[in-house]
GUDO-202569 format. One record per residue (C-alpha): residue number from 0; x, y, z. Coordinates in Angstrom, 1 decimal. Layout:
% residues N
NODE  num      xx      yy      zz
NODE  NUM       X       Y       Z
...
% end
This chain:
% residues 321
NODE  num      xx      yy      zz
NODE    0   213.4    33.6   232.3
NODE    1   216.2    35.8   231.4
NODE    2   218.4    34.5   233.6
NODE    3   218.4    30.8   231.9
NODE    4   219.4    32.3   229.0
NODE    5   222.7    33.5   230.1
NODE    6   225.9    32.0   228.8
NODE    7   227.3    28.8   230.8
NODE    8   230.0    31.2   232.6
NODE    9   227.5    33.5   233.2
NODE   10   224.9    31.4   234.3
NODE   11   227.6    29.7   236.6
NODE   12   228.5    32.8   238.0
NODE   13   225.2    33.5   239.3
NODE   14   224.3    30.2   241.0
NODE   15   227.7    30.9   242.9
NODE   16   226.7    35.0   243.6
NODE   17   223.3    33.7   244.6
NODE   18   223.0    30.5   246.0
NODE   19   219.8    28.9   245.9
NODE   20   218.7    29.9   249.3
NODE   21   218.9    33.4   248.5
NODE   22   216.9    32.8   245.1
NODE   23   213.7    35.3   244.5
NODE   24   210.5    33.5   244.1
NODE   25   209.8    34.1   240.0
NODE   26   213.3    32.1   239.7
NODE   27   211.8    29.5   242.0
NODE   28   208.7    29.1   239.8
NODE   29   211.6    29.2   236.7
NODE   30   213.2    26.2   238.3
NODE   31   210.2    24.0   239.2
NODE   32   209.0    24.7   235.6
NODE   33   212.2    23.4   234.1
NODE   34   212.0    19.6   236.4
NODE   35   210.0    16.9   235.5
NODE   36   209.1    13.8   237.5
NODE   37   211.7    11.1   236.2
NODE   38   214.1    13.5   235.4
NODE   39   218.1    13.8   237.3
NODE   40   219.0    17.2   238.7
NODE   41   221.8    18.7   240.5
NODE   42   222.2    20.3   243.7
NODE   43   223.6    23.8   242.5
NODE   44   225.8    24.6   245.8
NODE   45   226.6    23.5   249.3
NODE   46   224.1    22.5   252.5
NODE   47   221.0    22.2   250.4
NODE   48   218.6    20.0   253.5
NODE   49   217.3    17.1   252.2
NODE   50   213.5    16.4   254.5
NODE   51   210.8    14.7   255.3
NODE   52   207.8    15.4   254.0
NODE   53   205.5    17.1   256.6
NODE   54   204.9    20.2   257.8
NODE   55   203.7    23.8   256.7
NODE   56   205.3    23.6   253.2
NODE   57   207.8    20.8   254.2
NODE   58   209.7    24.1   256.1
NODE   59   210.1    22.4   259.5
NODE   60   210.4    19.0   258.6
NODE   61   213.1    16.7   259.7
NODE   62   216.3    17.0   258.3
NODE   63   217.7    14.1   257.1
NODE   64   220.7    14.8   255.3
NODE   65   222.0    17.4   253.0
NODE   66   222.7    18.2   249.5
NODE   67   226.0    19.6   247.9
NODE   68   227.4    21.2   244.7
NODE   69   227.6    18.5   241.9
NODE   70   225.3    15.7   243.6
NODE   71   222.5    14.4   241.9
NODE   72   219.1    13.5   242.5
NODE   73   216.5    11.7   240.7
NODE   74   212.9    13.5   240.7
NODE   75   210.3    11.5   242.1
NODE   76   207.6    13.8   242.3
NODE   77   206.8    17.4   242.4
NODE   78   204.8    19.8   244.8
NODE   79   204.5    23.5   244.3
NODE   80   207.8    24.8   245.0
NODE   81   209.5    21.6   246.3
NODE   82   210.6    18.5   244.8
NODE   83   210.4    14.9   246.1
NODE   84   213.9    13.2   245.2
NODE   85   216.0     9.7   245.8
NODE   86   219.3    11.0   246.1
NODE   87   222.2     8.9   244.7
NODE   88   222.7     6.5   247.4
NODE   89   219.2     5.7   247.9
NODE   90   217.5     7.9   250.5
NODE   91   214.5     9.6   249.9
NODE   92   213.1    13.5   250.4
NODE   93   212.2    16.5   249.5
NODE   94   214.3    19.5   248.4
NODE   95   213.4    23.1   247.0
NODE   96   213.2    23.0   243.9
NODE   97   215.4    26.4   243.8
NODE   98   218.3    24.4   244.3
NODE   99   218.2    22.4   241.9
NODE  100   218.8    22.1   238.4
NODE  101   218.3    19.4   235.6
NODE  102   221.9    17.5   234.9
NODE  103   222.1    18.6   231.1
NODE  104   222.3    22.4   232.5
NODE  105   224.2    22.0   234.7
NODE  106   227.0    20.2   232.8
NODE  107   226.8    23.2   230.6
NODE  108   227.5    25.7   232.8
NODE  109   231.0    24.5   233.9
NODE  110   233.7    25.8   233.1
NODE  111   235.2    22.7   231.4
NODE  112   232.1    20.5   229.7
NODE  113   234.3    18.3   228.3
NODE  114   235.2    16.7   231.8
NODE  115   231.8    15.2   231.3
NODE  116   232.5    13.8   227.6
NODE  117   234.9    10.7   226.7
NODE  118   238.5    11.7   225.5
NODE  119   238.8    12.8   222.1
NODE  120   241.1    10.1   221.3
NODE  121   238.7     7.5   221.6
NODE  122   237.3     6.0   218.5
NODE  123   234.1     7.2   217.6
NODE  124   234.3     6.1   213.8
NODE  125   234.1     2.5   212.8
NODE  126   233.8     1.5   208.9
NODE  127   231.8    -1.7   208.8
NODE  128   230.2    -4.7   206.3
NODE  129   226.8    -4.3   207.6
NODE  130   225.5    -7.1   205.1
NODE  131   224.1    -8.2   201.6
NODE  132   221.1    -5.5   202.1
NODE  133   223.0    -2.1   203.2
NODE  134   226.9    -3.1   202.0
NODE  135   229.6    -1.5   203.5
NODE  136   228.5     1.4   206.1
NODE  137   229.5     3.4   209.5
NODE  138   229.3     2.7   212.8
NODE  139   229.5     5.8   214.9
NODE  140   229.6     6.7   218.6
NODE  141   227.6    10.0   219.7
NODE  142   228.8    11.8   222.7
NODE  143   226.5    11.6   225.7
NODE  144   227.9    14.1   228.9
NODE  145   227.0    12.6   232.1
NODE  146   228.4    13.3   235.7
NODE  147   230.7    10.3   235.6
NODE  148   233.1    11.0   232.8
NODE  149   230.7    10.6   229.6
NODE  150   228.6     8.0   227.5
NODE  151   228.0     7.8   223.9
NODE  152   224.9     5.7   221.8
NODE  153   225.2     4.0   218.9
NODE  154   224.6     5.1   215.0
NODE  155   224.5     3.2   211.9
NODE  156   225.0     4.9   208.8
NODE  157   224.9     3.7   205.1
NODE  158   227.6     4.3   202.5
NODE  159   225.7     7.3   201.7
NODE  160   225.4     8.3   204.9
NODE  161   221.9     7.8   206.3
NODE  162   221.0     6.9   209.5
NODE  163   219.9     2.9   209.1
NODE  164   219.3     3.0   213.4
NODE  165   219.9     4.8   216.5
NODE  166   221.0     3.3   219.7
NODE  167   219.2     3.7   223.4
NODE  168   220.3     6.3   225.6
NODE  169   221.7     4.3   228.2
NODE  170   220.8     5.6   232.0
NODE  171   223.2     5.5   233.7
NODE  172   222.1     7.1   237.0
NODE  173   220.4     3.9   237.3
NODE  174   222.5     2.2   240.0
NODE  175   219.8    -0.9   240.5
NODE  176   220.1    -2.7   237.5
NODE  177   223.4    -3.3   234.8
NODE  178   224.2    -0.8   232.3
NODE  179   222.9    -1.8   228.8
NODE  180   225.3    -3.1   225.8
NODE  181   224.2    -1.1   223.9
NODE  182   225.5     1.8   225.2
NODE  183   229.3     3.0   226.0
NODE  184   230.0     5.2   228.4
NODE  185   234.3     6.2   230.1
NODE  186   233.3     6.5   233.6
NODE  187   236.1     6.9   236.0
NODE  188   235.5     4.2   237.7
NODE  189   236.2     2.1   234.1
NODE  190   235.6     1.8   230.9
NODE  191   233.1     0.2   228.4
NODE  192   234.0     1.2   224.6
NODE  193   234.3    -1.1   221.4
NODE  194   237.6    -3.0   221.7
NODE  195   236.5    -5.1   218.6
NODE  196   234.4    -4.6   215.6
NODE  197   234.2    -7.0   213.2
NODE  198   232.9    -9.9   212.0
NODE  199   234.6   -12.2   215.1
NODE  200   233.7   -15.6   214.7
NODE  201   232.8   -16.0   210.9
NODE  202   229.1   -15.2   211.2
NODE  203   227.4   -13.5   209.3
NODE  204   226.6    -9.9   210.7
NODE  205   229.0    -7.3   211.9
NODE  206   229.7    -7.4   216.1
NODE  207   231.0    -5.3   218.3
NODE  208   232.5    -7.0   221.8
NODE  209   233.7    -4.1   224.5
NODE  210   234.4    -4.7   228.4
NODE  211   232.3    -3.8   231.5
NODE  212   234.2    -1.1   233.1
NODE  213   235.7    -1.8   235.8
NODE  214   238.6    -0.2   238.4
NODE  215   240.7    -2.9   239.2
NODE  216   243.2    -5.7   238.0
NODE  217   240.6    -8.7   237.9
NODE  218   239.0   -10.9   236.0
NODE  219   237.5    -9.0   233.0
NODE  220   233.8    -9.3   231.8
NODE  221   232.6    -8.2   228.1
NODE  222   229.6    -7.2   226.6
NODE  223   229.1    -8.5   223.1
NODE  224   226.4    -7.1   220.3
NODE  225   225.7    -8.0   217.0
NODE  226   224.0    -6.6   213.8
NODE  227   221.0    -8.3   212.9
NODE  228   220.2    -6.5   209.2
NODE  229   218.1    -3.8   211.1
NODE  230   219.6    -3.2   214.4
NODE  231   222.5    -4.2   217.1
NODE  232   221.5    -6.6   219.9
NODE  233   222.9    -8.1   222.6
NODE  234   224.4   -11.3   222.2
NODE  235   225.5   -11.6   226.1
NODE  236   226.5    -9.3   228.8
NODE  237   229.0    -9.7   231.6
NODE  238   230.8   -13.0   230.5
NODE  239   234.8   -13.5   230.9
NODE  240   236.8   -14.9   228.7
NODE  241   238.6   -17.5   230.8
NODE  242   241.3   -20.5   229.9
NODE  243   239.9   -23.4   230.3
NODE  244   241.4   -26.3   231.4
NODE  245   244.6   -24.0   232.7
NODE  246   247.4   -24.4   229.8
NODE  247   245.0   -25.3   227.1
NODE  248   245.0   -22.1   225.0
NODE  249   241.1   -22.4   224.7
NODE  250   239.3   -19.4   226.2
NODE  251   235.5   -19.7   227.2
NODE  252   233.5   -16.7   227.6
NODE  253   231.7   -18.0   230.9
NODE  254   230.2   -16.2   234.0
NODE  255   233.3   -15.7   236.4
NODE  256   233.3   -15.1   240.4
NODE  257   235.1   -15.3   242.8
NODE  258   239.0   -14.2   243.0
NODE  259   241.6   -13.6   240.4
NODE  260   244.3   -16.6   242.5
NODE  261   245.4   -18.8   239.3
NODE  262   243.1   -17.7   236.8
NODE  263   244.2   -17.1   233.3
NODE  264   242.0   -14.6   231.6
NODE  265   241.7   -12.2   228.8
NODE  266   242.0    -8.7   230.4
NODE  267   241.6    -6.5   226.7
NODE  268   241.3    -7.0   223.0
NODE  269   244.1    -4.8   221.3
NODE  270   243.5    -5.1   217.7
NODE  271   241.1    -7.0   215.2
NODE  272   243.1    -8.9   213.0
NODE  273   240.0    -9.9   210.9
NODE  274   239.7   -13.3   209.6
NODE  275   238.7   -14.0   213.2
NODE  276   241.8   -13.2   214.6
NODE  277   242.5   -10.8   217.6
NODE  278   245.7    -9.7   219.2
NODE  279   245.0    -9.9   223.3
NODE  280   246.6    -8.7   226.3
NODE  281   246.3   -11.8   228.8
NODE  282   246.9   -11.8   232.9
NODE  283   247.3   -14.3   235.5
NODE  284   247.5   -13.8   239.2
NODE  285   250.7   -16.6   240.1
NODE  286   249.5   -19.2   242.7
NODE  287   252.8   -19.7   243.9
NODE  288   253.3   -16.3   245.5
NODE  289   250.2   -16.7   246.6
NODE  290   248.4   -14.5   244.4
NODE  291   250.5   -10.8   244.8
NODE  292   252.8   -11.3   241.6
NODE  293   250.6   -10.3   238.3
NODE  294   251.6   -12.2   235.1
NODE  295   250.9   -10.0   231.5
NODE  296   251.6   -11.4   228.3
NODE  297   249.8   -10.8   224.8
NODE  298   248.4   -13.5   222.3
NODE  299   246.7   -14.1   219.3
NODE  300   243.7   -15.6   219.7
NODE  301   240.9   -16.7   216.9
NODE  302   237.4   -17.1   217.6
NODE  303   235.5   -20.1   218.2
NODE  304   231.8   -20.6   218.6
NODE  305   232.3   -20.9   222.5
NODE  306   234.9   -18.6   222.9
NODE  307   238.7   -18.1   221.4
NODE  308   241.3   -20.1   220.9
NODE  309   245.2   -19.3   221.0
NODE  310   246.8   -19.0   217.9
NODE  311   250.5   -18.2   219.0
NODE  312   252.1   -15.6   221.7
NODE  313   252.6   -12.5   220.8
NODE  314   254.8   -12.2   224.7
NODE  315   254.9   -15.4   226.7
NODE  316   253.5   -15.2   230.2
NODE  317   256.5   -12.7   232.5
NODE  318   256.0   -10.9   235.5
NODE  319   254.2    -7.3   235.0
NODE  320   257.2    -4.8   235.2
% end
């Protein structure tokens, strides 16, 4: 058990000098002690086989794929010394449990942790009215390291600095089902962090309205969350903000598919005003050049019970430079 005890460089050092085919079999039993069933784990180094089940001690099984430094698994089950898994993209099969290694330790044993937290520079801090019963209060984001870039979860503090509640833990190696509002994360594949925090459309809680990430010029979708007295909840997930008629100036969040070709659309909140006011950036995809030239501009819109409704331009509708 020594060995787990090692600093992260050290500890890093050793899965490289090793490898987990070579490891002895008290760090075997070390390793299985340390997975649970439910639990995601990385494969430690290269060529790991991922089999079927069968055989003396799953040795001769089939081999149906492999396993690699840095890719994850979710435990399904255990037996003795080998561990049933779904790997990320969905197959299914059993691995030694010597090569692998639960996600948290693993993060910590690189050589640069923070690649697996959001940028410092991203707001973590915002002051808030949380209502008549706990006045004026904090609502802060708590890192979360994952694989993907980082998460954080949500904590309300009072003036005095109490914890009032504490957000879910948002899994995000979950691929089946959509990420939770009431988590952040800064995946690089996009983004999902408070743009606004405020009291948006005169109501009477504090709400926070921040974007499903996403890689792409397109249509945008937010998540939006409100304060109820007690605890944030979701108001809606995954609804764009969308002109409607086209040259209106009324926005309606709304669920949006299809292509971007002649859509108007709110593509990121910049800055609460307050009073129900937000500055926006706002994109358009020209139908007269068929869709290729990208249209930017920035607005101030106020909120409306169905949406947001433009107040003035900020900078009128140009081609994207």
């Amino acid at each position: 058990m020594a060995y787990f005890a090692a600093s992260g460089a050290v500890f890093r050092r050793l899965l490289l000098a090793v490898g987990c085919v070579a490891a002895l079999l008290p760090m075997t039993i070390a390793w299985g002690q340390l997975l649970q069933p439910g639990q995601v784990a990385v494969s430690v180094d290269n060529g790991n086989n991922l089999r079927a089940a069968g055989g003396r001690d799953h040795k001769t099984a089939r081999i149906l794929g492999t396993l690699d430094a840095g890719e994850w698994v979710r435990i399904l089950g255990l037996e003795n010394a080998w561990a049933e898994v779904e790997r990320y993209d969905g197959k299914r099969g059993v691995v030694h449990v010597k090569c692998l290694v639960p996600v948290e330790q693993y993060i910590a044993a690189q050589n640069d942790p923070g690649e697996f937290r959001c940028a410092r520079e991203m707001p973590r801090r915002f002051e808030a009215d949380l209502g008549p019963d706990a006045g004026q209060g904090v609502i802060a984001l708590e890192d979360v390291p994952d694989l993907f870039g980082g998460g954080a979860r949500i904590r309300v503090l009072s003036g005095s600095g109490d914890t009032l509640w504490l957000g879910p833990v948002g899994d995000v190696y979950d691929v089946r089902g959509p990420a939770t509002p009431l988590f952040f994360y800064c995946h690089h594949s996009g983004v999902s962090w408070p743009e606004l925090v405020g009291n948006l459309d005169g109501g009477a809680q504090v709400e926070i309205l921040a974007p499903i990430g996403q890689s792409d010029v397109s249509v945008s979708a937010f998540n939006r969350i409100r304060w109820n007295g007690k605890a944030f909840e979701p108001v809606f997930a995954g609804l764009s903000l969308v002109e409607s008629p086209k040259g209106s100036g009324n926005f309606v969040f709304e669920p949006y598919k299809g292509n971007s070709l002649g859509v108007r659309w709110v593509m990121s909140f910049i800055k609460w005003r307050g009073q129900g006011v937000a500055e926006a950036d706002i994109n358009e995809y020209g139908e007269k050049t068929g869709g290729t030239e990208l249209l930017v501009g920035k607005a101030a819109l106020r909120f409306t019970s169905k949406g947001a409704q433009l107040v003035d331009w900020i900078e009128p509708m140009r081609a994207a430079p």
